[in-house]
VEXGU-491038 format. One line per field, with one value per residue: residue number from 0; x, y, z of N, C-alpha, C, O in turn. Coordinates in nm, 4 decimals. Each point is the difference from the previous one (the first is absolute). Layout:
num = c(NUM | ...) $
nxx = c(X | ...) $
nyy = c(Y | ...) $
nzz = c(Z | ...) $
caxx = c(X | ...) $
cayy = c(Y | ...) $
cazz = c(Z | ...) $
cxx = c(X | ...) $
cyy = c(Y | ...) $
czz = c(Z | ...) $
oxx = c(X | ...) $
oyy = c(Y | ...) $
ozz = c(Z | ...) $
END
This chain:
num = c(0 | 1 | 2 | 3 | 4 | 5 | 6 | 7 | 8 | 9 | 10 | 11 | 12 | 13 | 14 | 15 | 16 | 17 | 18 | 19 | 20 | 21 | 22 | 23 | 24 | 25 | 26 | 27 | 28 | 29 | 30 | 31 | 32 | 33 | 34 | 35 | 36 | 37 | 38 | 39 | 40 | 41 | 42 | 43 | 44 | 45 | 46 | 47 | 48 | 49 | 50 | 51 | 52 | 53 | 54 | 55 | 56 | 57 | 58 | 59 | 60 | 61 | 62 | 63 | 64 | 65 | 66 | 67 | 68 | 69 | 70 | 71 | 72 | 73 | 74 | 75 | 76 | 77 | 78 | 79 | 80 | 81 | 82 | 83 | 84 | 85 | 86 | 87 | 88 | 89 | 90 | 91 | 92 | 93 | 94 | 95 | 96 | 97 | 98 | 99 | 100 | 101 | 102 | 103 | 104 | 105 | 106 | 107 | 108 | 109 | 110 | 111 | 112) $
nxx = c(-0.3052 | -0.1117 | -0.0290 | -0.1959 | -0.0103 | 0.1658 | 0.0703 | 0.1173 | 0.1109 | 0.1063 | -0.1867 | 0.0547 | -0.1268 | 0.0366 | 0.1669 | 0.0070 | -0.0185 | 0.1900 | -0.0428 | -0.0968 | 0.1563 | 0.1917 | -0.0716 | -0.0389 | 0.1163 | 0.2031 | -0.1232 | -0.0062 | 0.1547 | 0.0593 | -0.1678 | 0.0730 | 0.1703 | -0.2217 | 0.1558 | -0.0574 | -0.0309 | -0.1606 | 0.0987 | -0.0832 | 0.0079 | 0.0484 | 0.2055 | 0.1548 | 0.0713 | 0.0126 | -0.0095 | 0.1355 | -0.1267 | 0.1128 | -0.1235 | 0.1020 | 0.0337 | 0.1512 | 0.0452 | 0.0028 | 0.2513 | 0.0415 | 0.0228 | -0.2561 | -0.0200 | -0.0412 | 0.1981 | 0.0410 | -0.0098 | 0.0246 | 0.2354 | 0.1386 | -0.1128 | 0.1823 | 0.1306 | -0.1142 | 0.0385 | 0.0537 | 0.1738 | -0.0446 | -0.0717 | 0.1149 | 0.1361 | -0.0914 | 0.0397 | 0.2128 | 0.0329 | -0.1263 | 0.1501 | 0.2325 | 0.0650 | 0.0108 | 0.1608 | -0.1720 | 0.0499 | 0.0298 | -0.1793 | -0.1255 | 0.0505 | -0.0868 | -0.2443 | -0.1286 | 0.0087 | -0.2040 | 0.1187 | 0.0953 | -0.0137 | -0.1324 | -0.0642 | -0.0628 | 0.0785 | 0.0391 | -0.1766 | 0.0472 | -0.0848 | -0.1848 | 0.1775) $
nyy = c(0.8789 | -0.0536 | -0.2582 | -0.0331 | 0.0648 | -0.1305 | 0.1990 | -0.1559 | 0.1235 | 0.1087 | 0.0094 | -0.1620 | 0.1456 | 0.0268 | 0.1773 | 0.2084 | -0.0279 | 0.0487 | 0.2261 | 0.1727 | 0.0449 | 0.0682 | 0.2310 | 0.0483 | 0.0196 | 0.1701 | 0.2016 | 0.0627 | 0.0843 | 0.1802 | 0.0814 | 0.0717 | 0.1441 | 0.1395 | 0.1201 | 0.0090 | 0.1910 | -0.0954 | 0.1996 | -0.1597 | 0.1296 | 0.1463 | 0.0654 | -0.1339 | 0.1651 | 0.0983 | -0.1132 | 0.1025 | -0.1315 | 0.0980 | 0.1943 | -0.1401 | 0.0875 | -0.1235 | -0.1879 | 0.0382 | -0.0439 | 0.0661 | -0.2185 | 0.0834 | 0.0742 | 0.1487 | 0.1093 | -0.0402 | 0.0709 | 0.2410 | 0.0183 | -0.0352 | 0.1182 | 0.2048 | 0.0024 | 0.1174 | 0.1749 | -0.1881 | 0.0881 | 0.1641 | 0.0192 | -0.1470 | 0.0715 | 0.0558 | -0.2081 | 0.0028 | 0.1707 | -0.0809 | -0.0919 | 0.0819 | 0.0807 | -0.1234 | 0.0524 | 0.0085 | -0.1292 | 0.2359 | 0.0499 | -0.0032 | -0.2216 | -0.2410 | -0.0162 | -0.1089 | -0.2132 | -0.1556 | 0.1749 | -0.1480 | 0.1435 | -0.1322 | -0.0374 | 0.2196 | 0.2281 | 0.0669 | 0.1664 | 0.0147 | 0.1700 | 0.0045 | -0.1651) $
nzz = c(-0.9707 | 0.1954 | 0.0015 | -0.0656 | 0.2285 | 0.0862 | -0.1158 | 0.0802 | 0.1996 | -0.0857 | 0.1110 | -0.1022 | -0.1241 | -0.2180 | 0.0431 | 0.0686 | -0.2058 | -0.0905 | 0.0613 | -0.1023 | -0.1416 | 0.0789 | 0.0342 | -0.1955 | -0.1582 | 0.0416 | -0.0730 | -0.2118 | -0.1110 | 0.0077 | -0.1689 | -0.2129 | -0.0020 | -0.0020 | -0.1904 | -0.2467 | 0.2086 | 0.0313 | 0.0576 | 0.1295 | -0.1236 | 0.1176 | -0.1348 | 0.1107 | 0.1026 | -0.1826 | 0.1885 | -0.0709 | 0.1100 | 0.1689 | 0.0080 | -0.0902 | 0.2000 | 0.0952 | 0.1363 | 0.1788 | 0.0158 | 0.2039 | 0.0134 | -0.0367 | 0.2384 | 0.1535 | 0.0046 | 0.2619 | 0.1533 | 0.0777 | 0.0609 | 0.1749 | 0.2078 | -0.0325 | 0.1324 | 0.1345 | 0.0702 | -0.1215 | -0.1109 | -0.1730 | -0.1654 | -0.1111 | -0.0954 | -0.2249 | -0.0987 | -0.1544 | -0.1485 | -0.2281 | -0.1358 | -0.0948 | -0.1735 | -0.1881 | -0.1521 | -0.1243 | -0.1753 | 0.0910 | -0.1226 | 0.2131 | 0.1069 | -0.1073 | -0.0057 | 0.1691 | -0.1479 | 0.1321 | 0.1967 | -0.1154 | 0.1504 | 0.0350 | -0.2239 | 0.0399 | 0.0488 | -0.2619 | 0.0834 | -0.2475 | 0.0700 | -0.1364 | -0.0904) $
caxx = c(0.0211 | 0.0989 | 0.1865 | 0.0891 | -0.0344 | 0.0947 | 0.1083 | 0.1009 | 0.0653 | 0.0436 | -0.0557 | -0.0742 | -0.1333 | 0.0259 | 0.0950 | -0.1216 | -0.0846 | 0.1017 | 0.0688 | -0.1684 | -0.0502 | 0.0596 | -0.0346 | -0.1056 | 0.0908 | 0.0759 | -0.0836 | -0.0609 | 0.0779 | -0.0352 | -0.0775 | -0.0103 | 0.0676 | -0.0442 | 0.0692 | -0.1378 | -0.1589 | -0.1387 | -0.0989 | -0.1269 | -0.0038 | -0.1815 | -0.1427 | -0.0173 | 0.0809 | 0.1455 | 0.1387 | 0.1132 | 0.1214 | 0.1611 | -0.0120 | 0.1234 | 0.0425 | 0.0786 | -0.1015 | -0.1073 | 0.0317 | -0.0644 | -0.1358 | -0.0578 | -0.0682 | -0.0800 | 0.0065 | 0.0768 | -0.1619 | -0.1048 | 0.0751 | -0.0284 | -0.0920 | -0.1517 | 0.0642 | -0.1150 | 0.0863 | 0.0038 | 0.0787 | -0.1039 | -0.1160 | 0.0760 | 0.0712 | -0.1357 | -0.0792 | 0.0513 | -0.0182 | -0.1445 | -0.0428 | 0.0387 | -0.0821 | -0.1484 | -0.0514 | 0.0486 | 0.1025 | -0.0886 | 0.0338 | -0.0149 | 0.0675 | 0.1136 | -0.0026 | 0.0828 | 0.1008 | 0.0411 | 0.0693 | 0.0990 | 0.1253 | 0.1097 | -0.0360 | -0.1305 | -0.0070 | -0.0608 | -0.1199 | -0.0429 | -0.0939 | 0.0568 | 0.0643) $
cayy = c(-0.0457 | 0.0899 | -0.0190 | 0.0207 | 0.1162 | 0.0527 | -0.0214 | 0.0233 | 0.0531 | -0.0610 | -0.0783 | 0.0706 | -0.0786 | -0.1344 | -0.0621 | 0.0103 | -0.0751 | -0.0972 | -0.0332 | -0.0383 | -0.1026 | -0.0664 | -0.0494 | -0.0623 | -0.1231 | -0.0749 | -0.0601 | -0.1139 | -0.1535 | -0.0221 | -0.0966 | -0.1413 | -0.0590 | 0.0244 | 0.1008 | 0.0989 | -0.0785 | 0.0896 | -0.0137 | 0.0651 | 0.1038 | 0.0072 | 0.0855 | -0.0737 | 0.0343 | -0.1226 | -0.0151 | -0.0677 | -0.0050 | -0.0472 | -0.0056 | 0.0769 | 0.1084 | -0.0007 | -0.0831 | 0.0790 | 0.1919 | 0.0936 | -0.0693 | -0.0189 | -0.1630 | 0.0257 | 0.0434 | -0.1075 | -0.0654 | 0.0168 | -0.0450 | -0.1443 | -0.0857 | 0.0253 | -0.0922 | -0.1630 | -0.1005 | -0.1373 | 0.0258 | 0.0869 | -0.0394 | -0.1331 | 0.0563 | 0.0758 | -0.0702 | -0.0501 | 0.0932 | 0.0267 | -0.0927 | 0.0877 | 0.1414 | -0.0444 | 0.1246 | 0.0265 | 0.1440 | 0.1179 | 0.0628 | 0.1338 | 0.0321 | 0.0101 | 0.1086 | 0.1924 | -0.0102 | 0.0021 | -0.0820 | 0.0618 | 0.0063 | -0.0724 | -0.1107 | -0.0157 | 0.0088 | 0.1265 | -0.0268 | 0.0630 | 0.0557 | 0.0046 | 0.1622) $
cazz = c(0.1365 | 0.0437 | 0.0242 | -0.1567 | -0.0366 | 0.0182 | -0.0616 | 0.0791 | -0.1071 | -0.0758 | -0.1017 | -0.1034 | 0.0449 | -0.0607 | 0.1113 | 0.1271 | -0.0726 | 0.0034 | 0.0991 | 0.0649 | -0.0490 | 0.0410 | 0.1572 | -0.0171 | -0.0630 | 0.1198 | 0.1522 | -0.0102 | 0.0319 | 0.1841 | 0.0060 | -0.0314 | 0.1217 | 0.0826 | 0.1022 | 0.0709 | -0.0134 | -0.0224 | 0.0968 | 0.0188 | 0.1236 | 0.0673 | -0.1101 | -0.1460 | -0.0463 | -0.0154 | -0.0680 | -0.0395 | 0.0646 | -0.0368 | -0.1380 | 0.0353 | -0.1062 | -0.1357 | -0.0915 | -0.0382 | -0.0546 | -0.0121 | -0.0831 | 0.1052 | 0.1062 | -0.0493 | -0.1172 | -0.0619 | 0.0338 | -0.1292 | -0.1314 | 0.0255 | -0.0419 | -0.1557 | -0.0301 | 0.0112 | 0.0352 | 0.0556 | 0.1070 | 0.1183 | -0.0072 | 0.1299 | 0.0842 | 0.0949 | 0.0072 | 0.1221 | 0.0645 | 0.1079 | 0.0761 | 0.1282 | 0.0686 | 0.0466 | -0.0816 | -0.1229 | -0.0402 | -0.0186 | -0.1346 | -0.0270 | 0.0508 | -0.0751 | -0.0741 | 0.0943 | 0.0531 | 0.1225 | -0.0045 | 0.0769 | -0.0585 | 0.1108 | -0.0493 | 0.0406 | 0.1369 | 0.0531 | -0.1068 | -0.0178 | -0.0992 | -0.1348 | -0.0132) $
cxx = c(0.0883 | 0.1205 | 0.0329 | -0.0543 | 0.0982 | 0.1233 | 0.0898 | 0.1014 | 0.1030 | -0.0322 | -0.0966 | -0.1491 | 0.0538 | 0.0603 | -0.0950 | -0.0898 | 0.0571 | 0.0189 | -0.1102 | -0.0564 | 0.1070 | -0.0108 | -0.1622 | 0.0255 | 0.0186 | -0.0958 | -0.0912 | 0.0759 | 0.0265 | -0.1095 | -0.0114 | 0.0834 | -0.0142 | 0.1119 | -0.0863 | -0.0761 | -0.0810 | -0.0866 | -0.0980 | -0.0786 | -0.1334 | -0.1338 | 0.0478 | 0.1131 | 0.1211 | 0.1832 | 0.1200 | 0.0918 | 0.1117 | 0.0423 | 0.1473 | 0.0026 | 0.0596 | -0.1099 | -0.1371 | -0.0271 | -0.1436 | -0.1501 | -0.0269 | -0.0830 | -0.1659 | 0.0066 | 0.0552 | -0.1476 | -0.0892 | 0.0496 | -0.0345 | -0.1186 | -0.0438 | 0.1349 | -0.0268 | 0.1552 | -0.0189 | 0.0628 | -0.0660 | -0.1133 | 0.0092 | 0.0337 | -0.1078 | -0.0834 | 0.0595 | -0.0175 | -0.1068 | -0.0411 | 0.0532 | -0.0881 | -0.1414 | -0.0832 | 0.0181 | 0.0521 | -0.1138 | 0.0292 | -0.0298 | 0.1219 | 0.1718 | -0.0343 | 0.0232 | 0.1929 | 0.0618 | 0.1464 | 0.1114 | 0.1694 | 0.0853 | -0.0578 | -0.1130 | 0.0159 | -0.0455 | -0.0617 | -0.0282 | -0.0874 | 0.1125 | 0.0534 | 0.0858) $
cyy = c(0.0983 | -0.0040 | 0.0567 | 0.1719 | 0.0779 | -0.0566 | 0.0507 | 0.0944 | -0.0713 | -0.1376 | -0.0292 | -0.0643 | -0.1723 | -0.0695 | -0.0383 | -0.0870 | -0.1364 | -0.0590 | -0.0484 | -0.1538 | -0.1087 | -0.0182 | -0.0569 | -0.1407 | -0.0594 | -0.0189 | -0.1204 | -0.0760 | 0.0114 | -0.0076 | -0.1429 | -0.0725 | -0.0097 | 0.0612 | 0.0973 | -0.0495 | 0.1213 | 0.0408 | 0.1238 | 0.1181 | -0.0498 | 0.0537 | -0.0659 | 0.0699 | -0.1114 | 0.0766 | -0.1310 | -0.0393 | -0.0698 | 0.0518 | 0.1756 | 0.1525 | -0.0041 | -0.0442 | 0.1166 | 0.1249 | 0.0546 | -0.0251 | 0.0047 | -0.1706 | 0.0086 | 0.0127 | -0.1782 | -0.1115 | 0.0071 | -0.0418 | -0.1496 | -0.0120 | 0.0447 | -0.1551 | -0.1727 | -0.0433 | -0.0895 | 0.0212 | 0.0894 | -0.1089 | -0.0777 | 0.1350 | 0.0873 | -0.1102 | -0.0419 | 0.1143 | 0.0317 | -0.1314 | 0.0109 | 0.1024 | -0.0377 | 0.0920 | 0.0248 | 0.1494 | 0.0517 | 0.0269 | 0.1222 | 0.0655 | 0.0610 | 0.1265 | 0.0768 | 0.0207 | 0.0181 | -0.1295 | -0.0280 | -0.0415 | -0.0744 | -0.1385 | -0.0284 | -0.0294 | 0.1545 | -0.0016 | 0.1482 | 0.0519 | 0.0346 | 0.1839 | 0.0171) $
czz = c(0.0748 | -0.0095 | -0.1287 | -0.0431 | 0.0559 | -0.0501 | 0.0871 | -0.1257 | -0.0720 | -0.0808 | -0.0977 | 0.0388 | -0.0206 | 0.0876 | 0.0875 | -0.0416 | 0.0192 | 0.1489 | 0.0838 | -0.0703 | 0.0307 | 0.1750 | 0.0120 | -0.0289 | 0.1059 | 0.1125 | -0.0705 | 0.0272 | 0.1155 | 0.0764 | -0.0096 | 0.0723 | 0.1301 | 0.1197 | 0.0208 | 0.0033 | 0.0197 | 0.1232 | -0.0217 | 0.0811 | 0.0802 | -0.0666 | -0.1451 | -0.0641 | -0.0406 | 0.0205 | -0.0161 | 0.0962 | -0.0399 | -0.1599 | 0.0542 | -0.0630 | -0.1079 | -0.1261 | -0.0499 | -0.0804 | 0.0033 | -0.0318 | 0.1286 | -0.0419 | -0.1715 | -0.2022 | -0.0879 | 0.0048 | -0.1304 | -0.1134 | 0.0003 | -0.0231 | -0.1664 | -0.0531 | 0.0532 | 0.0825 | 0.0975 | 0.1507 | 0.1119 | 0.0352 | 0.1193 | 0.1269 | 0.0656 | 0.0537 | 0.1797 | 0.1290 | 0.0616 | 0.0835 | 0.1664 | 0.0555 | 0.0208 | -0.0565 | -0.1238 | -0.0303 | -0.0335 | -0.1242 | 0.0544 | 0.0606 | -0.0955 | -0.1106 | 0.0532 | 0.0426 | 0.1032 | -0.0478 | 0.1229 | -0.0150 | 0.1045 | 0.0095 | 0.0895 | 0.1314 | 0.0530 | -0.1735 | -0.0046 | -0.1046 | -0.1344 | 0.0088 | -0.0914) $
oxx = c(0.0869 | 0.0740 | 0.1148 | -0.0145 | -0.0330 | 0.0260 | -0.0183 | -0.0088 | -0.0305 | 0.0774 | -0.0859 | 0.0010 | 0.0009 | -0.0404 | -0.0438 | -0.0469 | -0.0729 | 0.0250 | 0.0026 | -0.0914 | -0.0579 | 0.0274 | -0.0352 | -0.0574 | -0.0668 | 0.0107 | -0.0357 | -0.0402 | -0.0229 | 0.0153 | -0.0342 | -0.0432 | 0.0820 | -0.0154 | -0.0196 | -0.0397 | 0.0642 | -0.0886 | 0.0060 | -0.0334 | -0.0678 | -0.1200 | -0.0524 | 0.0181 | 0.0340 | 0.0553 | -0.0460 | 0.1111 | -0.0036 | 0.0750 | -0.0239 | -0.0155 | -0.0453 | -0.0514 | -0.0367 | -0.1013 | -0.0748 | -0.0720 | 0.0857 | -0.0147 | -0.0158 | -0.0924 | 0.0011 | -0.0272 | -0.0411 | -0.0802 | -0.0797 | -0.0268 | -0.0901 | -0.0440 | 0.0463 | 0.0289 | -0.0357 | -0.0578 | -0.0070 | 0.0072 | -0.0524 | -0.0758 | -0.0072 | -0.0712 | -0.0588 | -0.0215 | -0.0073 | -0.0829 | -0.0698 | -0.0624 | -0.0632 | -0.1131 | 0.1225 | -0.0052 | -0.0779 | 0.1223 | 0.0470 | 0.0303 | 0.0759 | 0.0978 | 0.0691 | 0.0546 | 0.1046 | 0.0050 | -0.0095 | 0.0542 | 0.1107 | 0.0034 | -0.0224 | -0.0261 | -0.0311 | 0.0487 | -0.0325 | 0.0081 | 0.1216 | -0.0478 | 0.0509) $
oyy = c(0.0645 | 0.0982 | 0.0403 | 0.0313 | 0.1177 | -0.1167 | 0.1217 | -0.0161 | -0.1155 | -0.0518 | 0.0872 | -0.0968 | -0.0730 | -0.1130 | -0.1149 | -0.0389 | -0.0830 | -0.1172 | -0.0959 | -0.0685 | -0.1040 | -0.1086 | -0.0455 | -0.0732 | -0.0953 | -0.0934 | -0.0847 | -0.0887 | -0.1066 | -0.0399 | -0.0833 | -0.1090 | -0.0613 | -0.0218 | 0.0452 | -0.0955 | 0.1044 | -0.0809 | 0.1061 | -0.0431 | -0.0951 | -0.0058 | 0.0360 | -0.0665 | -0.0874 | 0.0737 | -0.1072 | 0.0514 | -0.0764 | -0.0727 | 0.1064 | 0.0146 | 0.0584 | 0.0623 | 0.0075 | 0.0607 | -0.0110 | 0.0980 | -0.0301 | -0.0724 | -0.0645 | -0.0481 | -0.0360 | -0.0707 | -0.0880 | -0.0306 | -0.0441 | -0.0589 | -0.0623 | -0.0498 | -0.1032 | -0.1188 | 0.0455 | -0.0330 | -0.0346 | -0.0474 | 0.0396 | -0.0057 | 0.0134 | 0.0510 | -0.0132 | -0.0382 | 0.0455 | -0.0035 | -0.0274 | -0.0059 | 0.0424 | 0.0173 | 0.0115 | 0.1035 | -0.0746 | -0.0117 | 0.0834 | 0.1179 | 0.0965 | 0.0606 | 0.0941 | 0.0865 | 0.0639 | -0.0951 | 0.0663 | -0.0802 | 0.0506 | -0.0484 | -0.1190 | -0.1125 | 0.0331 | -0.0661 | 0.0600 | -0.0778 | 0.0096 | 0.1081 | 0.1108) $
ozz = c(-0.0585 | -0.0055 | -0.0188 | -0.1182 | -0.0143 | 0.0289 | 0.0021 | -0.1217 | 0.0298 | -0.0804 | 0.0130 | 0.0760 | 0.0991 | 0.0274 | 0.0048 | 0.1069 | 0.0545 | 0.0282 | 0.0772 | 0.0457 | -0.0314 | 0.0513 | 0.1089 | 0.0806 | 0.0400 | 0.0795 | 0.0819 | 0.0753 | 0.0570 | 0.1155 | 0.0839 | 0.0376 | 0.0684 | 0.1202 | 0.1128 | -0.0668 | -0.0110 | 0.0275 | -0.0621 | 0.1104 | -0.0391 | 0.0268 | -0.1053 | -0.1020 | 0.0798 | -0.0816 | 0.0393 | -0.0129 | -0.0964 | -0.0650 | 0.0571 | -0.1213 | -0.0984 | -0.0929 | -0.1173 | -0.0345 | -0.0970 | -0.0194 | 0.0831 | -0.0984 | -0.1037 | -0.0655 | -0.1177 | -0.0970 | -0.0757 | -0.0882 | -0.0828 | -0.1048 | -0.0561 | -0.1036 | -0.0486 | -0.0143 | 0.1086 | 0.1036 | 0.1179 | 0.1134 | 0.1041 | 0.0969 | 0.1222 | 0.0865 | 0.1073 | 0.1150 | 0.1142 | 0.0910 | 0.0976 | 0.1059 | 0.0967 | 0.0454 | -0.0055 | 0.0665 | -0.0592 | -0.0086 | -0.0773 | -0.0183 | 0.0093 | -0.0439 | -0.0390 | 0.0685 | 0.0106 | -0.0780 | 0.1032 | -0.0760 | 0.0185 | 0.1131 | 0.0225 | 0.0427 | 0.1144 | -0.0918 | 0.1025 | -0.0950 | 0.0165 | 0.0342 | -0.0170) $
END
């Protein structure tokens, strides 16, 4: 996945592993608490809103998506359902493979980089 193909300096792959695997953790349970929620672009793209820098170290909208859904989670699942039923549109898979995304909880949308 992309979030886990850069090791920041001083830490080891395992840390970075650790750490990607604990802000994945915390946005499910803020899913499940519904502080984040999920929007939708105009071409089906997904991001995360209210989901905080801190909280996120560094895990993109997109890298945290593809983890959740190869993980069946209960919590996305509710939260994309609630989302297309807003937008009036479902989440694009070609969109999330091209890793369109964005970075200001889905008010500007960009192509995978």
């Amino acid at each position: 996945m992309p979030c886990d193909t850069y090791t920041p300096p001083g830490k080891t792959q395992a840390q970075r592993d650790a750490e990607i695997k604990e802000a994945i953790a915390k946005l499910e349970a803020e899913l499940n608490l519904g502080r984040v929620g999920v929007k939708i672009s105009a071409t089906g793209a997904i991001a995360f809103t209210n989901w905080s820098k801190e909280d996120r170290s560094g895990v993109s909208d997109v890298c945290a998506y593809r983890t959740l859904t190869a993980q069946n989670s209960f919590a996305l699942r509710q939260a994309v359902q609630r989302a297309e039923a807003m937008a009036g549109r479902k989440v694009n898979p070609q969109q999330v493979a091209a890793g369109t995304h964005s970075h200001d909880g889905g008010n500007t949308w960009h192509k995978g980089h």
